[in-house]
C-alpha positions as CSV (number, residue, x, y, z in Angstrom):
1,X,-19.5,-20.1,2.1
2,X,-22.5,-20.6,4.5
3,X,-23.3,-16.9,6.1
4,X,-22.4,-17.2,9.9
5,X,-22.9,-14.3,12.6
6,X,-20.3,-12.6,14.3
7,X,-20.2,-15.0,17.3
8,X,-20.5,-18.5,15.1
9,X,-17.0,-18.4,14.2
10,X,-14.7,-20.9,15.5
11,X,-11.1,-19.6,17.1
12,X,-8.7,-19.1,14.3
13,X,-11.4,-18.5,11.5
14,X,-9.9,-16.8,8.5
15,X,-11.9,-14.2,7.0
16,X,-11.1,-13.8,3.9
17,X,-11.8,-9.7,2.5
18,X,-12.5,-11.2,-1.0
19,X,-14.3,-13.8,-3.1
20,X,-12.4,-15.9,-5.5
21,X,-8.9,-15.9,-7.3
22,X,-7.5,-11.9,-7.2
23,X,-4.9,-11.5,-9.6
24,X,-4.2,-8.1,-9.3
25,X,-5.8,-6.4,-6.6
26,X,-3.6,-3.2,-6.5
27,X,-4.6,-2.4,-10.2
28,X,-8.1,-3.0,-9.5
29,X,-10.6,-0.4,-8.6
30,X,-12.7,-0.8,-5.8
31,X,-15.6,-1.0,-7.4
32,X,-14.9,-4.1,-9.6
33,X,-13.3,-5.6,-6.7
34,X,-15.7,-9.4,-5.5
35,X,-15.6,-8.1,-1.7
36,X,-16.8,-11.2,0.8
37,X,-20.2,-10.3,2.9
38,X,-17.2,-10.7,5.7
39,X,-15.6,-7.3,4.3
40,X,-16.6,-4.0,5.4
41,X,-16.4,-2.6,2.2
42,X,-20.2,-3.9,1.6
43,X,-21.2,-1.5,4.9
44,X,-20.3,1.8,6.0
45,X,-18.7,1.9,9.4
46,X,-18.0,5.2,9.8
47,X,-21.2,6.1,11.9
48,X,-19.1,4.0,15.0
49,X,-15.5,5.1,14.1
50,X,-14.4,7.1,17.1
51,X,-10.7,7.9,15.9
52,X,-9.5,8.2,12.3
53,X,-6.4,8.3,10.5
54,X,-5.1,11.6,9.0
55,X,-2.4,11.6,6.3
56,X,0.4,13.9,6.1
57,X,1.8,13.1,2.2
58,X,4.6,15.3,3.2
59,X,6.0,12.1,5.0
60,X,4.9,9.1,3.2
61,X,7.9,7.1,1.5
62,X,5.4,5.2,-0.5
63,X,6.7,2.0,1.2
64,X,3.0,0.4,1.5
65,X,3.0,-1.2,4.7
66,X,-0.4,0.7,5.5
67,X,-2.0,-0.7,2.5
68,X,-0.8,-4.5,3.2
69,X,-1.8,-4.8,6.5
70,X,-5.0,-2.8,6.1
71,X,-8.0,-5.4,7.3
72,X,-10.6,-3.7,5.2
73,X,-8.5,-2.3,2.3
74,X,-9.2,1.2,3.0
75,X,-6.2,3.2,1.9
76,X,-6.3,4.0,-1.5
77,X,-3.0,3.9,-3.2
78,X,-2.4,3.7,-6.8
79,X,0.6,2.7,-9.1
80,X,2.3,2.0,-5.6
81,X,1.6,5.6,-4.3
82,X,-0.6,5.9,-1.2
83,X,-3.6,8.7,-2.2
84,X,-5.9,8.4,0.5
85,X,-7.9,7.4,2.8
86,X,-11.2,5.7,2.2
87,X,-13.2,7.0,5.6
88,X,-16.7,5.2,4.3
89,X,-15.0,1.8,5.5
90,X,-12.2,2.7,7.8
91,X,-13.4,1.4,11.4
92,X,-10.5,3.2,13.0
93,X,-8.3,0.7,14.2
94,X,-5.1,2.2,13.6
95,X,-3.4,-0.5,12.4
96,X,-2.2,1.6,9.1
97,X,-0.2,4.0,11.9
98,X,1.4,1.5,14.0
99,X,2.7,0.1,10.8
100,X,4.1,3.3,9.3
101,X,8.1,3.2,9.2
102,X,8.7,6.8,9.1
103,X,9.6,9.6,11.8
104,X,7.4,11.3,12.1
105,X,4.5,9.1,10.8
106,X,3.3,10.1,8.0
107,X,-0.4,8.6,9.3
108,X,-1.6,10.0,12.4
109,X,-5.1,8.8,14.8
110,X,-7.3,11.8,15.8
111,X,-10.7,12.1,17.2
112,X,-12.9,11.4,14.1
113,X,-14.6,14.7,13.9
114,X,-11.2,16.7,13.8
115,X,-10.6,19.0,11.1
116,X,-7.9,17.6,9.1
117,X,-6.2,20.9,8.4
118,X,-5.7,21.9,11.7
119,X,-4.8,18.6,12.3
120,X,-2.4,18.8,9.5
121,X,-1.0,22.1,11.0
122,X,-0.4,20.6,14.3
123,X,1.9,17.8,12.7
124,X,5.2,17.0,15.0
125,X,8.2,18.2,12.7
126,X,10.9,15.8,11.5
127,X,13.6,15.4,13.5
128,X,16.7,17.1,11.8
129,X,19.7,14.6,11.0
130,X,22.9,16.2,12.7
C-alpha cells in the first residue's frame, strides 16, 4: 500500500489496523502483531488524549463489545476476559463506553489526568433489581 497523508484519502477509504492474513488476533500479543503505518499502535497518542476510559472490573460481563469495536485495538483482553486498558494508544474516543451493555457501565470517560481511584470510588452504584 502506497503511504498517503491524512487528507489523500478518498470518502469511504478503509483503513485497515493490520497487514496481512490475521488468524488469530485475540491470542496474539501485541507485540507480534503486523500493525499497518495506518494504526496507532505504531505512535503514542496519549500526549493529545483529553478524556480516557476508566474500568470498573466489578461490572464487566466479559461480553467483548469494547474490544470488537475498538478502532485501535487498545483494550487488552485475554482468554475472552477484558484486563485493561492500553492508555499509550487510546486517543479517547469513547467508543469502548458507548458500546458497553451493562448498567452501570463497567467503562467510564474522565478527564485524562484523573486519578483512577477516586474515580473508581465515585462509580454510580447498580441499580438494585426489585
Amino acid at each position: 500500500m502506497a503511504y498517503k497523508g491524512w487528507d489523500e484519502f478518498e470518502i469511504g477509504a478503509m483503513l485497515r489496523s493490520f497487514d496481512g492474513a490475521i488468524d488469530d488476533i485475540a491470542g496474539t500479543p501485541q507485540a507480534d502483531r503486523k500493525y499497518s503505518e495506518n494504526n496507532s499502535y505504531n505512535a503514542n497518542v496519549s500526549d493529545w488524549r483529553i478524556v480516557k476510559p476508566v474500568f470498573n472490573k466489578d461490572y464487566c460481563i466479559d461480553c467483548q463489545f469494547c474490544w470488537i469495536y475498538c478502532p485501535d485495538v487498545s483494550i487488552i483482553a485475554r482468554d475472552k476476559k477484558m484486563i485493561g486498558i492500553d492508555m499509550d494508544h487510546c486517543k479517547g474516543c469513547g467508543i469502548c463506553v458507548e458500546v458497553c451493555p451493562t448498567n452501570p457501565k463497567s467503562l467510564l470517560m474522565f478527564i485524562d489526568y484523573a486519578d483512577e481511584e477516586a474515580e473508581l470510588a465515585k462509580w454510580p452504584a447498580k441499580d438494585e433489581e426489585e
